[in-house]
N, C-alpha and C positions, 0 to 999 in steps of 0.2 A: 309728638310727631315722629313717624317711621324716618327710622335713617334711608338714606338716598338709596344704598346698595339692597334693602329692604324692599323697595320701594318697586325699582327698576326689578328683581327676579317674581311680586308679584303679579305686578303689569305682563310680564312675558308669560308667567303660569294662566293668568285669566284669560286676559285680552287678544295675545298670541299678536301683535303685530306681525305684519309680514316686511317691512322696510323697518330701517333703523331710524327714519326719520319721523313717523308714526310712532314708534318706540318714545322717542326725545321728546315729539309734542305732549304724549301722554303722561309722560312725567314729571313735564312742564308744566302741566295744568293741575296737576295732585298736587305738584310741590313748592311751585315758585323758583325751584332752582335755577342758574342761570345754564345755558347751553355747555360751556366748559365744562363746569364742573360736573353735569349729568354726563357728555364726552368722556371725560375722564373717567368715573364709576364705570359705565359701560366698557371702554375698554381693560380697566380691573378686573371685572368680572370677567370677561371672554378669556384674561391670560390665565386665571385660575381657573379655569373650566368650569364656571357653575350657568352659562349662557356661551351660545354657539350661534355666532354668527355665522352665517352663508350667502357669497355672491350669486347673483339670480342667475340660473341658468338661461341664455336667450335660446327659444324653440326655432326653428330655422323655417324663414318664411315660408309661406304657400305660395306656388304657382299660381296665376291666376286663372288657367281652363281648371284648377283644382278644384279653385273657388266656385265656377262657375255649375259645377256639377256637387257642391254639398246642398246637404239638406238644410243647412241655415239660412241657403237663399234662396229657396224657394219660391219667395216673394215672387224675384225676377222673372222667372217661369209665368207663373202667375197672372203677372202681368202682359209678358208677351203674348202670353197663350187669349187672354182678353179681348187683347186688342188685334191679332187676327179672329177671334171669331166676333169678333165686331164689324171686321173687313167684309167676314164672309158674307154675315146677316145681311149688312146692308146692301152686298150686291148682288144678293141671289136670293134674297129672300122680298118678296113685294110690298108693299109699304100700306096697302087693306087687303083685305080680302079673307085671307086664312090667318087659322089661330097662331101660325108660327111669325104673323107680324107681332105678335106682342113681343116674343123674343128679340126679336127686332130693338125693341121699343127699347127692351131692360139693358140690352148690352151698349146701346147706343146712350144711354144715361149715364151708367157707370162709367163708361168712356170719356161722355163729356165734363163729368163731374166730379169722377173720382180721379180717374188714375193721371193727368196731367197732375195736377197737384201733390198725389200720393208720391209718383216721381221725382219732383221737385222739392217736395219734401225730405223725402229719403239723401236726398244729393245736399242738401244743406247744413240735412245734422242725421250725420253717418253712424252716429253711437248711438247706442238703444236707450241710453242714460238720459241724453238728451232732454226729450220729450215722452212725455206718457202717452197709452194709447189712444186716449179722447182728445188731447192736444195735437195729435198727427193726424189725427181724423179729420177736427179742425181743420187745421191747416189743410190738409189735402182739399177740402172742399173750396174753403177763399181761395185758394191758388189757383185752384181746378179754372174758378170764374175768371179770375186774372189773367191767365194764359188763356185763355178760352176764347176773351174779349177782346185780349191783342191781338191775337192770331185772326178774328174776324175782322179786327179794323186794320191790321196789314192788308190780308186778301182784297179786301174792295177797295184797294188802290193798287192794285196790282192787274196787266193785262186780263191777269186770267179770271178775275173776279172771285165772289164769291159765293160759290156752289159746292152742293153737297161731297162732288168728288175733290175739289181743293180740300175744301177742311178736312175732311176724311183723310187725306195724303198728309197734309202738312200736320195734324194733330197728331198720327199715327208716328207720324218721322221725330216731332217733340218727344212724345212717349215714350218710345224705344231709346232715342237718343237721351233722356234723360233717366230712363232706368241703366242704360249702361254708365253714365255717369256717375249716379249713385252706386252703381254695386263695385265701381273702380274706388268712389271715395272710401266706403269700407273694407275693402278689400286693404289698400293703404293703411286706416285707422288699426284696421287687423294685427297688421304686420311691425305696425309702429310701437303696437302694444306689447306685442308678443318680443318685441328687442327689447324695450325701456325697462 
């Protein structure tokens, strides 16, 4: 068996952890050793100079109109940008007649079906880690139906009932409201990252 201080410089030469505490498990698991005495070697090592520790430097958070205008959230845009010309279609554009009702048709599906849940998604699990693409997708779709269907059985008990301009408003206002939600929760996770 390699000795401990053997052990510990070639785990740093391969592996390259970036914390010392990835360091300790790695060595833990090669070695069996107990935390102390791994503690120890490590701090051996750093006094003789053959490993060099360093505190992480924390990057100084982002603004949030920073965030608001990078190209990693583009999503957001995205999705605003959707859901007014969803608005637009459906109020200016006729519901038979000409070919540009089909467009009609497409944005008004992806509205109902995607992007509340995409949304809501986003806002739930704000880390890309999270969930995989097919799994957000997923989910954006059942959520999509979820909010979709409360929001029509709120409306029809509501004076105003339920018509194409209520839902239109009120899903538009979920939408928006819960892409900003989301893009504050990462914005946060960002920031919390970039300290720790």
């Amino acid at each position: 068996m390699k000795s401990l201080d053997k052990l510990i410089l070639q785990i740093v030469e391969t592996k390259q952890p970036q914390k010392v505490k990835e360091l300790i498990q790695l060595v833990q698991e090669q070695s069996g050793a107990n935390l102390e005495e791994i503690k120890k070697e490590i701090k051996s090592l750093q006094e003789k100079g053959l490993i060099k520790l360093e505190e992480p430097v924390a990057a100084a958070p982002r603004k949030f109109r920073n965030v608001l205008v990078s190209r990693k959230n583009a999503w957001f845009w995205t999705i605003i940008s959707l859901a007014l010309l969803t608005f637009v279609s459906i109020l200016l554009i006729p519901e038979t007649g000409t070919p540009l009702s089909y467009l009609r048709y497409v944005f008004s599906f992806v509205f109902v079906v995607f992007l509340p849940g995409y949304c809501l998604t986003e806002a739930l699990f704000p880390k890309k880690q999270a969930l995989d693409e097919i799994e957000r997708v997923t989910f954006s779709v059942g959520l999509s139906f979820a909010v979709t269907a409360i929001v029509g059985l709120f409306l029809s008990f509501t004076p105003f009932g339920l018509t194409l301009t209520t839902t239109l408003l009120t899903l538009g206002f979920i939408v928006i409201a819960l892409a900003l939600v989301a893009l504050k929760r990462k914005y946060k996770t960002e920031n919390n990252k970039r300290i720790c």
